[in-house]
PDB file of N, CA, C and O in Angstrom, chain B, residues numbered from 101:
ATOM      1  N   UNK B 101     -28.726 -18.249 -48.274  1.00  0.00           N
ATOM      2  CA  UNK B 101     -28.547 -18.431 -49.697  1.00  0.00           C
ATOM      3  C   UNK B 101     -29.885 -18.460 -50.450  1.00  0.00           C
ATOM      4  O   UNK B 101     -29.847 -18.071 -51.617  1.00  0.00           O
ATOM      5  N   UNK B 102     -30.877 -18.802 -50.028  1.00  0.00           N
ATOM      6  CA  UNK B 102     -32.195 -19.220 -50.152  1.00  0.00           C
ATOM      7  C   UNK B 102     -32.595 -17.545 -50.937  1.00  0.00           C
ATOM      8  O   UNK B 102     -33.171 -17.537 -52.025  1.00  0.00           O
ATOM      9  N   UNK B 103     -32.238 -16.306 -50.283  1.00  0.00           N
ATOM     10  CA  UNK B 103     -32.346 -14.692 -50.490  1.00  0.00           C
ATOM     11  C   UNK B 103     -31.608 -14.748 -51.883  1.00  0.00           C
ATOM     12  O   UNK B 103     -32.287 -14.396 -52.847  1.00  0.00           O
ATOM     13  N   UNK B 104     -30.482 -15.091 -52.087  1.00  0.00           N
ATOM     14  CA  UNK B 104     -29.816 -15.133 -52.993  1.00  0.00           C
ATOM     15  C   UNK B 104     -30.007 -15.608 -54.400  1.00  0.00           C
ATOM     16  O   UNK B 104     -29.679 -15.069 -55.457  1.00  0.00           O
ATOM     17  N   UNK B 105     -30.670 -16.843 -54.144  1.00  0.00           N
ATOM     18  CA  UNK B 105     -31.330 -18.086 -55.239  1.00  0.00           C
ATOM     19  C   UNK B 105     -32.595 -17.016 -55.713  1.00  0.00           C
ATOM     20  O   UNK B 105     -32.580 -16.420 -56.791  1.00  0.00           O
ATOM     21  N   UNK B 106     -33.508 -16.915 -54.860  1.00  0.00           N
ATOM     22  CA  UNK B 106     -34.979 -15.659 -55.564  1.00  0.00           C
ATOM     23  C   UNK B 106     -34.021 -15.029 -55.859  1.00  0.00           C
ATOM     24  O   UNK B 106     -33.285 -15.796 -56.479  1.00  0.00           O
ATOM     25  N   UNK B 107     -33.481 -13.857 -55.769  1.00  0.00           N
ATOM     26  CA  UNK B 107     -33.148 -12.902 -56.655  1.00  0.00           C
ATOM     27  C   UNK B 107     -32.511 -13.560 -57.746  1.00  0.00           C
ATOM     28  O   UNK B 107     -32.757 -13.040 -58.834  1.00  0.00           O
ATOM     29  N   UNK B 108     -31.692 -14.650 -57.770  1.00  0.00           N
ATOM     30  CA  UNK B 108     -31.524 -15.000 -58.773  1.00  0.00           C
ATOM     31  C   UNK B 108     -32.451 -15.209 -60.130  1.00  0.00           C
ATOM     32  O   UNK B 108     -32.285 -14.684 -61.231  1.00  0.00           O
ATOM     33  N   UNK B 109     -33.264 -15.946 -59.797  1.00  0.00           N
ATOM     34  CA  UNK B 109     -34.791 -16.091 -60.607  1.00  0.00           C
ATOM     35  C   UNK B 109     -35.058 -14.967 -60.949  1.00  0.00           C
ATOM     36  O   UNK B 109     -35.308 -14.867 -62.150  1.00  0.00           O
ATOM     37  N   UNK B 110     -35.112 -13.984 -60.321  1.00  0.00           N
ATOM     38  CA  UNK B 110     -35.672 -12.647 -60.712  1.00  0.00           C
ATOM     39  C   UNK B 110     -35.120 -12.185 -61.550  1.00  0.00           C
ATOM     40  O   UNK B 110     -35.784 -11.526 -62.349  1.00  0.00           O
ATOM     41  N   UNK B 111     -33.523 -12.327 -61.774  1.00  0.00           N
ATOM     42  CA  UNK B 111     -32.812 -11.684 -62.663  1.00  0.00           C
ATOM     43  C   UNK B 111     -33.030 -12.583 -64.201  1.00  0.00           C
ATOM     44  O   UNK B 111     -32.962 -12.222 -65.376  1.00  0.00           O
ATOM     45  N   UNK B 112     -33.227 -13.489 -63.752  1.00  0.00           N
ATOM     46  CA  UNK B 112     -33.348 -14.812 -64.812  1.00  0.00           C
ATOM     47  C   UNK B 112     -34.609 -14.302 -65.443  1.00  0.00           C
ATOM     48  O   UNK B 112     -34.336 -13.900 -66.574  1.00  0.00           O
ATOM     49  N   UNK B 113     -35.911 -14.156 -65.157  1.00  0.00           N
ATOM     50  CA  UNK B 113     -37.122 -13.180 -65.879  1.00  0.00           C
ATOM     51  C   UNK B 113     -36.700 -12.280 -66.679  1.00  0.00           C
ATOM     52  O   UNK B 113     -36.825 -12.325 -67.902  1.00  0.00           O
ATOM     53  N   UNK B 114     -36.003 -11.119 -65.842  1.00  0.00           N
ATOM     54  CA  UNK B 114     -35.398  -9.866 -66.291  1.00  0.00           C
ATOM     55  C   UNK B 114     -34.627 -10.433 -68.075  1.00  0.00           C
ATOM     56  O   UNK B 114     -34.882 -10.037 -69.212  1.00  0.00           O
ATOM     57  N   UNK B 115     -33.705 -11.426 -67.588  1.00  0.00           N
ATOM     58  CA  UNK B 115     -33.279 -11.751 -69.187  1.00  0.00           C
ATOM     59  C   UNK B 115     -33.779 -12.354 -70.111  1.00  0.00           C
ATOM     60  O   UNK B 115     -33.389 -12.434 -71.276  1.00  0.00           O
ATOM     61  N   UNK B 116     -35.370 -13.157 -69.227  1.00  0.00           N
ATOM     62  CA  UNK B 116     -35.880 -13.799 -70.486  1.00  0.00           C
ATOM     63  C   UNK B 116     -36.831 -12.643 -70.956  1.00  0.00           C
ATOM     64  O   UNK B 116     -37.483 -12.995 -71.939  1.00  0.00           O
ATOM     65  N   UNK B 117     -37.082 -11.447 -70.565  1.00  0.00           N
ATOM     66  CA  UNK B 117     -38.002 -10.524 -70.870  1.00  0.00           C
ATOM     67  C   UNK B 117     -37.335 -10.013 -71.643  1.00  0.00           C
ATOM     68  O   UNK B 117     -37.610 -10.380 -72.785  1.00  0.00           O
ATOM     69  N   UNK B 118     -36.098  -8.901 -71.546  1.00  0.00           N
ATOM     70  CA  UNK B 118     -34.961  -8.763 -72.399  1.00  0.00           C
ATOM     71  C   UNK B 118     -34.665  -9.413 -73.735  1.00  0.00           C
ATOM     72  O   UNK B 118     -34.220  -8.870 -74.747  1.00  0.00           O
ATOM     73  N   UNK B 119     -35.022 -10.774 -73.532  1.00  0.00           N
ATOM     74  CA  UNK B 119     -34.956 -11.382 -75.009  1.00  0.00           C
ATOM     75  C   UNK B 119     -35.871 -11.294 -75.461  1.00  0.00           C
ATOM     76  O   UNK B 119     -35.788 -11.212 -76.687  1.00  0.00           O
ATOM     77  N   UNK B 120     -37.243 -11.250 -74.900  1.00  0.00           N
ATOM     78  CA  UNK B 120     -38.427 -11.034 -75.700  1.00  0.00           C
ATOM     79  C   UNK B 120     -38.060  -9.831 -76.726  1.00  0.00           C
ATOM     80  O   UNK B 120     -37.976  -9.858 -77.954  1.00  0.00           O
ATOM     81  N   UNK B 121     -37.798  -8.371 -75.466  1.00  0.00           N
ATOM     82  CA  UNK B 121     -37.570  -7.345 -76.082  1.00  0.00           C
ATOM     83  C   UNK B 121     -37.123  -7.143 -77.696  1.00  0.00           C
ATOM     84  O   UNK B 121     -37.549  -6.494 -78.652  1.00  0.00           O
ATOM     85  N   UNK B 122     -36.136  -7.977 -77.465  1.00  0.00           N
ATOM     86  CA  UNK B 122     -35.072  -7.863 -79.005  1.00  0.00           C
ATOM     87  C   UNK B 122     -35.689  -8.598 -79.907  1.00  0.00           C
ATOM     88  O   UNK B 122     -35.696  -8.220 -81.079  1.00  0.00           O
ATOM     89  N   UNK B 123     -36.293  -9.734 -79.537  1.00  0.00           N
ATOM     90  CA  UNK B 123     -36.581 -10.422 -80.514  1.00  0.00           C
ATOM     91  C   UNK B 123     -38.020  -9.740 -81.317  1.00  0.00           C
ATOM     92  O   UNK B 123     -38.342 -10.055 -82.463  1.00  0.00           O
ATOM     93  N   UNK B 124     -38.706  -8.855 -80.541  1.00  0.00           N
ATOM     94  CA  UNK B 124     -39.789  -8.577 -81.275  1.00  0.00           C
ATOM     95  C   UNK B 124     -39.539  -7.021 -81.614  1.00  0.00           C
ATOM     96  O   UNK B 124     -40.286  -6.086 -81.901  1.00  0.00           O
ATOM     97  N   UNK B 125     -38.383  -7.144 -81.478  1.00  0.00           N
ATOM     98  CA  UNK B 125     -37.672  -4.923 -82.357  1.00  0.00           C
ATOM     99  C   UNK B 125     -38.518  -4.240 -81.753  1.00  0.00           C
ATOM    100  O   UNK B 125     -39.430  -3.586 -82.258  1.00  0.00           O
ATOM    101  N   UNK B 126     -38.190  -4.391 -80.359  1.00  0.00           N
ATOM    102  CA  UNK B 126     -38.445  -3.012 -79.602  1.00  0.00           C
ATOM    103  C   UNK B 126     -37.256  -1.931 -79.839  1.00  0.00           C
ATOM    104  O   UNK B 126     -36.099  -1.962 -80.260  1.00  0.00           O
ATOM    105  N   UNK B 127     -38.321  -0.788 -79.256  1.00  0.00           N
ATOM    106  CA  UNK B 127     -37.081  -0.078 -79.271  1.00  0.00           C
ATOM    107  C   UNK B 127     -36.114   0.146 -78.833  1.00  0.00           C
ATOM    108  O   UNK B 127     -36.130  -0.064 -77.620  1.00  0.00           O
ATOM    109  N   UNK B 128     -34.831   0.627 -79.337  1.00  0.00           N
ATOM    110  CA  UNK B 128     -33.908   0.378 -78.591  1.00  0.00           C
ATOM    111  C   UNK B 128     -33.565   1.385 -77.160  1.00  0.00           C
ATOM    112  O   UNK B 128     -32.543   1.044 -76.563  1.00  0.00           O
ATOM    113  N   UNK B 129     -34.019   2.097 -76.810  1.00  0.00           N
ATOM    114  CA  UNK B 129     -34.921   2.906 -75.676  1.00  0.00           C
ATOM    115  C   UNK B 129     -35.053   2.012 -74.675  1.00  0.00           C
ATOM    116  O   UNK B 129     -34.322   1.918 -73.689  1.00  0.00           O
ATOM    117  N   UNK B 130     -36.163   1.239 -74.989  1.00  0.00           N
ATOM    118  CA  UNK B 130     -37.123  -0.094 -73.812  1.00  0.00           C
ATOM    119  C   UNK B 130     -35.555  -0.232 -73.599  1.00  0.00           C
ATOM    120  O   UNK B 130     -34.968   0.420 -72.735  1.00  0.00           O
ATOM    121  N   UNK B 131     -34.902  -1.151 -74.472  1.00  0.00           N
ATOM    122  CA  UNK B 131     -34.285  -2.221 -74.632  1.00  0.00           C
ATOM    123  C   UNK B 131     -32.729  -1.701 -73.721  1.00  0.00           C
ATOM    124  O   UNK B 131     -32.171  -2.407 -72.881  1.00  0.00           O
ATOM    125  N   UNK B 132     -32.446  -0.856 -73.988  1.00  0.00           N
ATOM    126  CA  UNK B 132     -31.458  -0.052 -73.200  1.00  0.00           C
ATOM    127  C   UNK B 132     -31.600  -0.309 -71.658  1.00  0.00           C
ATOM    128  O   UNK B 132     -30.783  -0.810 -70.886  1.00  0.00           O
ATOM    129  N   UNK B 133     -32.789   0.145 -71.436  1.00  0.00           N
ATOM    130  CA  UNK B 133     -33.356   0.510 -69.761  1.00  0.00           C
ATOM    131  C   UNK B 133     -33.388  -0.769 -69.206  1.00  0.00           C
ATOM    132  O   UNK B 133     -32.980  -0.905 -68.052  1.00  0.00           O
ATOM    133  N   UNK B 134     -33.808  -1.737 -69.836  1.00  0.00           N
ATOM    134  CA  UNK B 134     -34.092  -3.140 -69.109  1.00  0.00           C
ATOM    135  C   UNK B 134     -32.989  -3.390 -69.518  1.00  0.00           C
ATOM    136  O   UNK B 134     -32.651  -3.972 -68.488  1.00  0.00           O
ATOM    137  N   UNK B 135     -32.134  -3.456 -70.127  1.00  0.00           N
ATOM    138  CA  UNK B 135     -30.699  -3.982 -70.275  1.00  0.00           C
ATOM    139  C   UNK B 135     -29.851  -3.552 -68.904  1.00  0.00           C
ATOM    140  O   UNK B 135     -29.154  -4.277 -68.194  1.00  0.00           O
ATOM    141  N   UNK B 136     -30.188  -1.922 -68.753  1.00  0.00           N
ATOM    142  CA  UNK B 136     -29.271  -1.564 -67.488  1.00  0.00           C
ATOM    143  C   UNK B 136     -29.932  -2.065 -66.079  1.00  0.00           C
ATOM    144  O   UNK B 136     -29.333  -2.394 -65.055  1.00  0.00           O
ATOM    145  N   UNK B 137     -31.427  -2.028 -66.336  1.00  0.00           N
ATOM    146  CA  UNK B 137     -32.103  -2.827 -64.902  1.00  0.00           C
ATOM    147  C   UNK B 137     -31.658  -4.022 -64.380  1.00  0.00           C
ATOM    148  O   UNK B 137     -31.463  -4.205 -63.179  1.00  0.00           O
ATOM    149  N   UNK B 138     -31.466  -4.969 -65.384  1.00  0.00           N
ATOM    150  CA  UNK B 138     -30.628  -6.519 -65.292  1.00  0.00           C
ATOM    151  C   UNK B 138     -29.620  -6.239 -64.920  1.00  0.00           C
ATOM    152  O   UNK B 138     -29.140  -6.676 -63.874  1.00  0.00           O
ATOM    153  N   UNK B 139     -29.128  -5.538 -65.597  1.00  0.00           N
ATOM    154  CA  UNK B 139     -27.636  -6.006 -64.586  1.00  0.00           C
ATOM    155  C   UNK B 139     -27.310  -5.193 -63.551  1.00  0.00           C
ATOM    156  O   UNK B 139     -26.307  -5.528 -62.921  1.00  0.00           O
ATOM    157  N   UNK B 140     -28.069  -3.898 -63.090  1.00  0.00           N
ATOM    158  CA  UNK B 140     -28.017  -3.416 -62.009  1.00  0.00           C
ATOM    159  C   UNK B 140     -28.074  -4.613 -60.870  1.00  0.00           C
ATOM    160  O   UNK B 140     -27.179  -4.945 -60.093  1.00  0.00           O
ATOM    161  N   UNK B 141     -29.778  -5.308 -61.053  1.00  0.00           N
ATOM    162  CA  UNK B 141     -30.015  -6.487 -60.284  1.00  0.00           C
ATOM    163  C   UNK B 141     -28.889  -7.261 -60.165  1.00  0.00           C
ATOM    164  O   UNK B 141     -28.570  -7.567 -59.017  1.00  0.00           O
ATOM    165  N   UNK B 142     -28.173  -7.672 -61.120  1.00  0.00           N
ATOM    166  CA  UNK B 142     -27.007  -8.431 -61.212  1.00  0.00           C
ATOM    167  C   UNK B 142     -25.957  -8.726 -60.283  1.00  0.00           C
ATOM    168  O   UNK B 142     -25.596  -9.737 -59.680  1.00  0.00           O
ATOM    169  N   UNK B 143     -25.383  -6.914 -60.387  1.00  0.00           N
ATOM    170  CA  UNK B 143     -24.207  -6.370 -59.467  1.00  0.00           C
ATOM    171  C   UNK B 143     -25.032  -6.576 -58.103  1.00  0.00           C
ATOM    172  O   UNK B 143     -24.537  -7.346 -57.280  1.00  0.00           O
ATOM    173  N   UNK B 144     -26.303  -5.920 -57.786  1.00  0.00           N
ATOM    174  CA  UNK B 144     -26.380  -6.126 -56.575  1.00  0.00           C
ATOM    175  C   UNK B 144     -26.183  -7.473 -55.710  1.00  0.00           C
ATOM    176  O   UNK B 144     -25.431  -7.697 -54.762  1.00  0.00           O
ATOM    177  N   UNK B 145     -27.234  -8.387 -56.448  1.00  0.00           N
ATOM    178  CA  UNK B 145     -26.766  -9.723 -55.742  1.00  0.00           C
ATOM    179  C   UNK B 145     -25.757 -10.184 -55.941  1.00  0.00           C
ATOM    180  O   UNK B 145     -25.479 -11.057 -55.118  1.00  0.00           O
ATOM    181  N   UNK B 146     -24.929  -9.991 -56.777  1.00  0.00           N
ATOM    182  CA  UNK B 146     -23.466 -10.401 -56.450  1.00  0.00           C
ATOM    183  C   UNK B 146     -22.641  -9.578 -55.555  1.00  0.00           C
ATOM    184  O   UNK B 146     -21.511  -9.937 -55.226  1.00  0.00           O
ATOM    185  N   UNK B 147     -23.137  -8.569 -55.184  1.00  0.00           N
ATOM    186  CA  UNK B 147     -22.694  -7.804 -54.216  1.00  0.00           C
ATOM    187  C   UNK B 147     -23.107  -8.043 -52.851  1.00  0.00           C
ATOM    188  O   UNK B 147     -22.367  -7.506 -52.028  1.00  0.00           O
ATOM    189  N   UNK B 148     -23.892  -8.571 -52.470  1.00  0.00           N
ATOM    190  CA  UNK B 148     -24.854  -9.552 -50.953  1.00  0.00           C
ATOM    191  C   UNK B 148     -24.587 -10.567 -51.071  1.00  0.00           C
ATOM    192  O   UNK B 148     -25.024 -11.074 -50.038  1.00  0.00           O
ATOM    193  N   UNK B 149     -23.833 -11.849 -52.018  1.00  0.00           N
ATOM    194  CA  UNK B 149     -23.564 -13.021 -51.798  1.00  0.00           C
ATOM    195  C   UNK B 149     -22.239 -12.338 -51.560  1.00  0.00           C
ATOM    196  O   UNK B 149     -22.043 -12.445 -50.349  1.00  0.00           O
ATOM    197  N   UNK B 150     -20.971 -11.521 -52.258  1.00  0.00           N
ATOM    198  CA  UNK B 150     -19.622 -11.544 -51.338  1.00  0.00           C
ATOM    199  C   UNK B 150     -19.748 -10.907 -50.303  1.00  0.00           C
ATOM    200  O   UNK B 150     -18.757 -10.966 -49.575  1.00  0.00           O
ATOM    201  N   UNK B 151     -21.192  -9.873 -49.665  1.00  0.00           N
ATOM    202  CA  UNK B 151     -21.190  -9.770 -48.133  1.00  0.00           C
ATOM    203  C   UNK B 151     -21.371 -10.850 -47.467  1.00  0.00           C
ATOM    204  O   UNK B 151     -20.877 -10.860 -46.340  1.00  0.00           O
ATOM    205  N   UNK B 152     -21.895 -11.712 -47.789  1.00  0.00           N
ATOM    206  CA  UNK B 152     -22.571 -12.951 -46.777  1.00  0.00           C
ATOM    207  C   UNK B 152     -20.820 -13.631 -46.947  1.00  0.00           C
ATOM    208  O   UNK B 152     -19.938 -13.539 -46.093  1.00  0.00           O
ATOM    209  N   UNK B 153     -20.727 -14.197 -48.099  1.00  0.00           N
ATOM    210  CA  UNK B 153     -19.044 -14.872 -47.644  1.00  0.00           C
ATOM    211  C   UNK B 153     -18.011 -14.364 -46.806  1.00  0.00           C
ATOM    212  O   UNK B 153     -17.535 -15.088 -45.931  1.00  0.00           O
ATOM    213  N   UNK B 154     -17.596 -13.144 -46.988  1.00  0.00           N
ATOM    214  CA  UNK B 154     -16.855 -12.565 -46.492  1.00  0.00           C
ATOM    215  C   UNK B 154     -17.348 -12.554 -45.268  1.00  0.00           C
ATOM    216  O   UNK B 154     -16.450 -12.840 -44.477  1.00  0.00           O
ATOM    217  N   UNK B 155     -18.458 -12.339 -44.690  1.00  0.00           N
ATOM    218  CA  UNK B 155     -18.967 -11.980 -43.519  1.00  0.00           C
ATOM    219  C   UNK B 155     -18.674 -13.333 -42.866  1.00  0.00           C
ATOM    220  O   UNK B 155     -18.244 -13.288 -41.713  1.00  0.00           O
ATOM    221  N   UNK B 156     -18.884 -14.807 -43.569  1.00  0.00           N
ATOM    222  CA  UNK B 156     -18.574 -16.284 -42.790  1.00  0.00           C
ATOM    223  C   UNK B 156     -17.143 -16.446 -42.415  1.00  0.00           C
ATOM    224  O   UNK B 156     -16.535 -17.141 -41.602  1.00  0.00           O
ATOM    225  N   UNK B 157     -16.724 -15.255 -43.595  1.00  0.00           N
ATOM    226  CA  UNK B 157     -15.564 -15.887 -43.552  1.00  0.00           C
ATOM    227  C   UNK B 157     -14.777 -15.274 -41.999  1.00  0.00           C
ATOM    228  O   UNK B 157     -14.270 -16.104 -41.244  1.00  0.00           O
ATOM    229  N   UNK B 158     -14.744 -13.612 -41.605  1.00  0.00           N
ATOM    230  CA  UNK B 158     -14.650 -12.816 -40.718  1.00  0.00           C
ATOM    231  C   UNK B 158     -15.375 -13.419 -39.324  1.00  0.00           C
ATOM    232  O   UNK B 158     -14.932 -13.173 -38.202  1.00  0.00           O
ATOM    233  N   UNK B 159     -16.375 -14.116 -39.537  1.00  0.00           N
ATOM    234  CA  UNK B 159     -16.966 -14.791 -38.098  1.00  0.00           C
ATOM    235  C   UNK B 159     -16.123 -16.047 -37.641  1.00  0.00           C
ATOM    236  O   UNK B 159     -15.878 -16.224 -36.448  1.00  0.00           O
ATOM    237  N   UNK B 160     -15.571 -17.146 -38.886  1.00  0.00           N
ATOM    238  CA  UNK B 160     -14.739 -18.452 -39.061  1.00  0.00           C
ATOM    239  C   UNK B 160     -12.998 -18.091 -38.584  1.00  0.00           C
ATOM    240  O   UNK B 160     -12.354 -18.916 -37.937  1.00  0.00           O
ATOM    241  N   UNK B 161     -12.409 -16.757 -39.018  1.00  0.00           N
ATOM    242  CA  UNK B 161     -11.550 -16.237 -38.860  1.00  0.00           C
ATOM    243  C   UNK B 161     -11.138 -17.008 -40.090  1.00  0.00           C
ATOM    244  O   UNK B 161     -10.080 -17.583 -39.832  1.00  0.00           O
ATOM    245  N   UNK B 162     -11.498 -17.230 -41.195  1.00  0.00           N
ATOM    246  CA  UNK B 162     -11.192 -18.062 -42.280  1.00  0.00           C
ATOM    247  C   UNK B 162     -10.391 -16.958 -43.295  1.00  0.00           C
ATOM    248  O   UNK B 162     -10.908 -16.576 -44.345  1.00  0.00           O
ATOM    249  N   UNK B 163      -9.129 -16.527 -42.859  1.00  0.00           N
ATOM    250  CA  UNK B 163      -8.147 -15.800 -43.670  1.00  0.00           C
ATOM    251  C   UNK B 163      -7.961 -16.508 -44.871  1.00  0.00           C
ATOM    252  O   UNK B 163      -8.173 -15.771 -45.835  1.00  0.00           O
ATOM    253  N   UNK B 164      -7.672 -17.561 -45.158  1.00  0.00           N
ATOM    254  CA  UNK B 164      -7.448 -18.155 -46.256  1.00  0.00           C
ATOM    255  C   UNK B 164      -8.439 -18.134 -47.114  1.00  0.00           C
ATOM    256  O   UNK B 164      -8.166 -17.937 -48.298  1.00  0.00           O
ATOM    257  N   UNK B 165      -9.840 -18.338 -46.698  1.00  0.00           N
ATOM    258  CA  UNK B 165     -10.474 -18.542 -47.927  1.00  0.00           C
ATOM    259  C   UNK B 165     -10.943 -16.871 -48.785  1.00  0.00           C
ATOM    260  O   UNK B 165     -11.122 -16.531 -49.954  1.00  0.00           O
ATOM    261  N   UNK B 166     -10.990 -16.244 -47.566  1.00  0.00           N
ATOM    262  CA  UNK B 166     -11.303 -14.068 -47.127  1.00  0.00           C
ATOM    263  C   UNK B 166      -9.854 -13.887 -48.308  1.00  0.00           C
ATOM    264  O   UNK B 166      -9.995 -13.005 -49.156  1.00  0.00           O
ATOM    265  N   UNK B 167      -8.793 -14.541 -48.330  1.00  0.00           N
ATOM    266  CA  UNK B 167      -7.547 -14.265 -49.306  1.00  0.00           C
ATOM    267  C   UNK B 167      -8.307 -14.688 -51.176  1.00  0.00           C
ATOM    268  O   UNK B 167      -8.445 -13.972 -52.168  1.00  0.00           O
ATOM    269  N   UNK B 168      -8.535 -15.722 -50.991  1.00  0.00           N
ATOM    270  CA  UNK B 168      -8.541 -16.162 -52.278  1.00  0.00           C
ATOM    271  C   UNK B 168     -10.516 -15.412 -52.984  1.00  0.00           C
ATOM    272  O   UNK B 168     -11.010 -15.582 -54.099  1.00  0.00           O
ATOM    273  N   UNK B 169     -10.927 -14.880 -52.144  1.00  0.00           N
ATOM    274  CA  UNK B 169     -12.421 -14.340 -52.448  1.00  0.00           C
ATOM    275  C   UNK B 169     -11.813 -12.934 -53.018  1.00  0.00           C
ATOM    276  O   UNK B 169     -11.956 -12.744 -54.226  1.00  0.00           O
ATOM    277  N   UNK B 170     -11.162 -11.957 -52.264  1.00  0.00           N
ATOM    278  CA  UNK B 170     -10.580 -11.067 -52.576  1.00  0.00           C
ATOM    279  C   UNK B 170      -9.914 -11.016 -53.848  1.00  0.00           C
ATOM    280  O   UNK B 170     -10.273 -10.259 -54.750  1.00  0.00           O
ATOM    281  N   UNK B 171      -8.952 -11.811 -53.928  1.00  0.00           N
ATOM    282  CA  UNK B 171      -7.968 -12.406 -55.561  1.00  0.00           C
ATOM    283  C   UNK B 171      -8.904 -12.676 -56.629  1.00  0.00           C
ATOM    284  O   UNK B 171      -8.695 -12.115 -57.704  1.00  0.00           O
ATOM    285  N   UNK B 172     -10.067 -13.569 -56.492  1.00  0.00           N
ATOM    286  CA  UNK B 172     -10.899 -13.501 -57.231  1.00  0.00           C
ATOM    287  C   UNK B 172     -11.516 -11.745 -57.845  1.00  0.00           C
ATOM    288  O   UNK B 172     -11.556 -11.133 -58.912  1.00  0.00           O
ATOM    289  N   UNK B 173     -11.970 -11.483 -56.185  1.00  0.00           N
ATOM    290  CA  UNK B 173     -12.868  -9.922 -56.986  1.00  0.00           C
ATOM    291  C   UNK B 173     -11.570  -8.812 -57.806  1.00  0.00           C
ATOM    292  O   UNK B 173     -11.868  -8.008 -58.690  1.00  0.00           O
ATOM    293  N   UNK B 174     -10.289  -8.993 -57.323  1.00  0.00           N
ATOM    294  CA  UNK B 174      -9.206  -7.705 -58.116  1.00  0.00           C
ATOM    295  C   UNK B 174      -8.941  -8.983 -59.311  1.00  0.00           C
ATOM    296  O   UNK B 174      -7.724  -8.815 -59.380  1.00  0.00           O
ATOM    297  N   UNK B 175      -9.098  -9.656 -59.887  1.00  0.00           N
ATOM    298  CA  UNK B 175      -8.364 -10.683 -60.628  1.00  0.00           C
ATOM    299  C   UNK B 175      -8.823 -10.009 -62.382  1.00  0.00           C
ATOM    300  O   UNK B 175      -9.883 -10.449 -62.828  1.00  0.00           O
ATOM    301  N   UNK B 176      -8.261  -9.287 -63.026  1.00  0.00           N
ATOM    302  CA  UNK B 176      -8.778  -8.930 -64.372  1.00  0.00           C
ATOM    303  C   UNK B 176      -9.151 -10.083 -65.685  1.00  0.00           C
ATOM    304  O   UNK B 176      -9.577  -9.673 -66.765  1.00  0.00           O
TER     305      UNK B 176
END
């Protein structure tokens, strides 16, 4: 989780930079690109924390909790 937490931070920069962006009328160009960089970062680590769960969960044989992680990710 420790992998998870840094990237977190990292993404956390990414948005306080992002706000710099806007707040000082960049263009909306910059502002676009680092908008899609953040949350690229975003999806990814949220995409390596439900490998790591799922993966505890598949080693635990933990069907129940592998049920309700799933329901969560299709849940609109």
């Amino acid at each position: 989780m420790k992998k998870i937490v840094n990237r977190l931070q990292r993404i956390e920069g990414q948005v306080r930079a992002l706000q710099g962006l806007i707040e000082e009328g960049t263009d909306c160009e910059k502002i676009v690109t680092q908008f899609k960089a953040a949350k690229s970062a975003l999806d990814s680590c949220f995409a390596e924390l439900m490998n790591e769960n799922l993966q505890k969960c598949l080693a635990n044989k933990d069907t129940e909790e592998m049920k309700k992680i799933l329901k969560l990710l299709v849940k609109k």
